[in-house]
N, C-alpha and C positions, 0 to 999 in steps of 0.2 A: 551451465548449471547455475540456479539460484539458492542461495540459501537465506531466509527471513529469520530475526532473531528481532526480543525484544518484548514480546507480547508476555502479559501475566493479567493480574486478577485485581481491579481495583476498587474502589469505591465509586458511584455515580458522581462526577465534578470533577473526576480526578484525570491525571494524566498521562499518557507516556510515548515512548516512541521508540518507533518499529524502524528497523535498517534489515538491508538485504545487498548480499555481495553476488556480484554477479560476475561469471568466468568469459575469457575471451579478450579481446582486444579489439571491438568495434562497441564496447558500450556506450562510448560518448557519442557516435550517429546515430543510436536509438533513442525511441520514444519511452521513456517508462512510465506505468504506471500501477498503482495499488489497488486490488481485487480483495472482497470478503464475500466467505460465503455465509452463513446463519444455518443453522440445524435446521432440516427441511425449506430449504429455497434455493436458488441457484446463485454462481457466483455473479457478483455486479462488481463491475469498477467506480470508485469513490474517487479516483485521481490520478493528474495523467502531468506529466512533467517532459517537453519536448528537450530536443538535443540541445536546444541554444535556451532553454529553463524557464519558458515558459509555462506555468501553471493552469491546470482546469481542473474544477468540481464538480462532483455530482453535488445538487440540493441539500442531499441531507447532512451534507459533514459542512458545508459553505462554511465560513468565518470561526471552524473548528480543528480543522484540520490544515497540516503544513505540510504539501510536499518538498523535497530537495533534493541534489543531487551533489557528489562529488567528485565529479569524472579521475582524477588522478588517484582513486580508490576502489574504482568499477560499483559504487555504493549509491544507493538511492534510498534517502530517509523520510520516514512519516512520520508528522509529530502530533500527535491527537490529543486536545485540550476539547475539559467541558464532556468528558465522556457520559453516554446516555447508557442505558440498559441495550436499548435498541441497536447499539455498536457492537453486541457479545457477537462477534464471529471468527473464523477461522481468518485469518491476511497474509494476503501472497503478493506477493510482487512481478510482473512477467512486464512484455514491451505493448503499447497502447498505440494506435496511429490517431485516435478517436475515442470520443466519450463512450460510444456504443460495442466499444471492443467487450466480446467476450473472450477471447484468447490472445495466447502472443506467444511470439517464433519460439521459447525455449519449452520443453517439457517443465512443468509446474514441478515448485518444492516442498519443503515436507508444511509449507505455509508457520506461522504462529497466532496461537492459541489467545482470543483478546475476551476477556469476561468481567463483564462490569454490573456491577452487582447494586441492584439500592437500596 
């Protein structure tokens, strides 16, 4: 089970960051990473954070975005700085092996809500 908390409504420049608790006891040997989807488009992964915390980006959040992770809390964080319009989507978090993942082994959570307004 995933649950994503943290998303609201901010101003274009502004900041915040998204966490997500994940159930089970194998999260530290997985890949995770963060999924949005946008009203009419499909979900894309924006970042992907390996078990030993290595970091990858998609293009468009590059030197905006902070993945993280806290294994002894089953929690992986995203810090999103510099938020654009273009960022308003739904953010889910599930596991990633690859940039090109579109899904991952858990059934998706209820995602949070990210709208940024200019």
């Amino acid at each position: 089970q995933l649950v994503e908390s943290g998303g609201g409504l901010v101003l274009a420049g502004g900041s915040l960051r998204l966490s997500c608790l994940a159930s089970g006891n194998i999260f530290r040997i997985l890949h995770m990473g963060w999924y949005r989807q946008a009203p009419g488009k499909g979900r894309e992964l924006v970042a992907l954070i390996t078990s030993n915390g290595n970091a990858n980006y998609a293009d468009s959040v590059k030197g905006r975005f902070t993945i993280s992770r806290d294994n002894a809390k089953n929690t992986v964080y995203l810090e999103m700085n510099n938020l654009k319009p273009e960022d308003t989507a739904v953010y889910y978090c599930n596991t990633a092996d690859t940039m090109t993942a579109i899904r991952g082994i858990y059934d998706w959570g209820q995602g949070t809500q990210v709208t940024v307004s200019s």
